[in-house]
N, C-alpha and C positions, 0 to 999 in steps of 0.2 A: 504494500500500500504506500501510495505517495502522499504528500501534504503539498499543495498548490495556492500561493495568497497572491492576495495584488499587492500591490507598495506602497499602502496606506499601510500595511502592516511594518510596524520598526523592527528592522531584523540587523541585527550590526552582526560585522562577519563573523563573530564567536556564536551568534544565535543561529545565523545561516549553517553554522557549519552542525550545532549541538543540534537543531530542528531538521537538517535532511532538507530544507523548503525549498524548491523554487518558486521565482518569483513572475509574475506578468506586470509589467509596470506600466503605471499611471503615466500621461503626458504632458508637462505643464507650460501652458504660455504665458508670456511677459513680455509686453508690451513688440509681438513678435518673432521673439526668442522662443525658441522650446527646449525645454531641460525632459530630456526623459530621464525617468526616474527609478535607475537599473544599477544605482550604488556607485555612481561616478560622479552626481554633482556635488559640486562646491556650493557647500550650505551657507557660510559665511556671504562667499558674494552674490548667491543667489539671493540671500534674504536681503542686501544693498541694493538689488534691483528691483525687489517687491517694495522696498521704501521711495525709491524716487520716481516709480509709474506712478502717475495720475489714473491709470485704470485698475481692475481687480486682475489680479491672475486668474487664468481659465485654467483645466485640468482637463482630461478627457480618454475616459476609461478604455483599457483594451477592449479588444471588437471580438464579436462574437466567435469569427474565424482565428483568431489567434487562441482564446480561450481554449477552441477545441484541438489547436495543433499542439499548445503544451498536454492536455488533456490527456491527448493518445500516444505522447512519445512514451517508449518503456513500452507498454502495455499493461502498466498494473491497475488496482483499481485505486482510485484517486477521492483525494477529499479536499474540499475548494473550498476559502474560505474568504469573502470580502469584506469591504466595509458596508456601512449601514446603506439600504436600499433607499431607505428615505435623505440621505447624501449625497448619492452618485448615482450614473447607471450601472456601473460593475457590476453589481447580483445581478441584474436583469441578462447585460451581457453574458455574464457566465453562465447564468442557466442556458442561453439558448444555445453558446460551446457546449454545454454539455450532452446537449438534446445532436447536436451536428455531429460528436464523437462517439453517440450511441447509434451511430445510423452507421458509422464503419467499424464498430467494434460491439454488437448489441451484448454481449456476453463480460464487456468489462463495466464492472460497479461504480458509481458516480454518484458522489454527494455534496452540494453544493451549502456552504453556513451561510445565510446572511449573520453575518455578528452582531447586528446593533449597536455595532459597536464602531472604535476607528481607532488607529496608532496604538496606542496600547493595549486596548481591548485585544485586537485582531494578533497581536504577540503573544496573548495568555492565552487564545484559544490555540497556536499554532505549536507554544508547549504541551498545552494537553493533551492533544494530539498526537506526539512524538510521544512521549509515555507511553499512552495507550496502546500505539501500538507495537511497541519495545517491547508492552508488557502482552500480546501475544491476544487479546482483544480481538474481539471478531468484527467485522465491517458494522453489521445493526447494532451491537453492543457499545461501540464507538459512537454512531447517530447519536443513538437516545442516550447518553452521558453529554455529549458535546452541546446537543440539542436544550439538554437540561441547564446545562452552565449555563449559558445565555443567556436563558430566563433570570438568571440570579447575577451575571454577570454587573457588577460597577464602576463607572467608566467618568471620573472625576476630572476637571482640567481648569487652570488657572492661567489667564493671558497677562502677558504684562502691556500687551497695548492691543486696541481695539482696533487701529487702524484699516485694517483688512477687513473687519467686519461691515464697518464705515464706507469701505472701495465696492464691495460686494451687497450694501444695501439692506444688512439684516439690522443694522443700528444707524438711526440715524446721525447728518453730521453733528446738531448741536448737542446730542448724547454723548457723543464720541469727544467731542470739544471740550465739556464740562464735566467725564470722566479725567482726561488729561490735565486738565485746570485743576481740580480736586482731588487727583491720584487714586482713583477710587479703580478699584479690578474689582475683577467679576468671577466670580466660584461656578462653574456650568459643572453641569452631569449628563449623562441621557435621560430618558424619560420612560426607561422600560418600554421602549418598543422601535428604539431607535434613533425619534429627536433627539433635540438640543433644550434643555431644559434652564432658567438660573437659579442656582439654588440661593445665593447672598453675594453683596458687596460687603466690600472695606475698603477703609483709606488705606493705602500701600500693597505692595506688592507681599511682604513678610505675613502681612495681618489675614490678610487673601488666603494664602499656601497653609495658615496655622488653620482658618476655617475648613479648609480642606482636609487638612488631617483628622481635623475631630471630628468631619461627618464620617470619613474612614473608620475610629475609635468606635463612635457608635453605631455602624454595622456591623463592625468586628468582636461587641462587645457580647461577652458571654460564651463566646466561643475557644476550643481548646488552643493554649498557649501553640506559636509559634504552629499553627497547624495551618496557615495561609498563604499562599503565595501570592503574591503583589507585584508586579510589572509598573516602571517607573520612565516615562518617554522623556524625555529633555529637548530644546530646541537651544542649541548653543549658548547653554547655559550650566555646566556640569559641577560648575561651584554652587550651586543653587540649587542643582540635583542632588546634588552631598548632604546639604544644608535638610531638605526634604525626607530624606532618606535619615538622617538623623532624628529627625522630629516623630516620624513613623516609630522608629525604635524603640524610642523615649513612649510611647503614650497608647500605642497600638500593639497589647503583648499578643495580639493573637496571630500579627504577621509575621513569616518564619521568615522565607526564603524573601528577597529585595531583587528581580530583575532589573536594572540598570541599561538604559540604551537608548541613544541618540534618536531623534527623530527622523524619518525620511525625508525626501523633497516633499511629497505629496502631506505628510504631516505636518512638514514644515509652514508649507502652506495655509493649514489650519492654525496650529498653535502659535506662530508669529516668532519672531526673535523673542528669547526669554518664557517662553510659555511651557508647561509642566503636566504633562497626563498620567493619570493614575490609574488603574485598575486592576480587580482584587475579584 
């Protein structure tokens, strides 16, 4: 069995190599520019070029055809796992790869996740994955576990600027203006089905990151010590990551294991210069 994600999922080469995953990568435009997003761009100056466009970066997910050409190399039976349907069109593309590489292989098994999830989310389901079937997990037995996480999956994030949200029109400017004037960041989640949810403000970016830990603490609360694993995405910010990852440790005993990993382009995209995703 394979494990196949798009490149909203954060996979740094340690993960790529520990998860077995290949990747179908997302495409991003910039004022022209396209970065595909295959573990070669420069995030530093990519993200210098999403600051001085006047317009939003565009993205645009592999096509149906290429889904089913990674799909069917190998010939094993394969588990695809995207970001959230309600974000992109990936899930939809990939089902329909899916359905195109069951018309030349009808005998190999094909299961496609939508995650609800995105960048760090799409990394926790891509290890549990690997596990599972390391540990010898049969293809339906995998579904309905993977299928279940999901459901309970947690998918926290903290921006340090709004900017992009601003370019792309989900916040307006004078929101955007008088969070910047006021330093005030914004705590988002999903919304258990996908969206984008807010769960609270504060002034600064520290006071943000500590709200975020302590909705963490109280999901995690009551649960057996260190029996959690937690995936931690950073966007060019790994002294911040630390800082995070500290705070976690200090106040959340029920998280074991701390994945650690840079953001993609395409996450980069979402989370901005300095922005932080959690999921558990």
């Amino acid at each position: 069995m394979k494990i196949l994600v798009d490149s909203c999922c954060d996979l740094s080469e340690e993960l790529l190599s520990r998860t077995g995953a290949q990747v179908a990568p997302l495409v991003i435009t910039i004022d022209g520019a396209q970065y595909v997003d295959d573990g070669t761009v420069d995030i530093p100056s990519y993200l210098d070029a999403m600051k001085a466009s006047r317009e939003p970066a565009r993205s645009a997910c592999p096509s149906p055809q290429e889904y089913a050409g990674r799909i069917g190399e190998g010939g094993e039976d394969c588990f695809v796992v995207t970001l959230s349907s309600k974000l992109s069109g990936s899930h939809n593309a990939a089902l329909v790869g899916a359905q195109l590489a069951a018309e030349e292989a009808p005998e190999r098994r094909v299961h496609v996740f939508d995650s609800e999830s995105a960048s760090a989310g799409e990394t926790y389901l891509a290890l549990l994955l690997r596990e599972m079937i390391d540990a010898g997990r049969t293809f339906e037995e995998i579904v309905r576990a993977v299928e279940e996480k999901i459901r309970s999956l947690h998918t926290l994030f903290v921006l340090d600027s709004l900017d992009n949200l601003v370019k792309n029109g989900r916040v307006s400017r004078a929101v955007g203006l008088l969070a910047s004037v006021l330093s005030i960041r914004l705590v988002m989640s999903d919304d258990g089905t996908g969206g984008i949810r807010q769960l609270a403000k504060a002034r600064g970016i520290r006071a943000a990151l500590s709200q975020m830990v302590e909705v963490c603490r109280k999901h995690t609360e009551g649960l057996a010590a260190g029996s959690q694993r937690l995936v931690l995405s950073y966007c060019n910010c790994l002294e911040r990551a630390r800082d995070v990852q500290r705070m976690i440790r200090e106040r959340c005993p029920a998280i074991g294991e701390i994945v650690m990993t840079p953001t993609s382009a395409l996450s980069s995209m979402y989370a901005f210069d300095g922005g932080i995703v959690i999921a558990y």
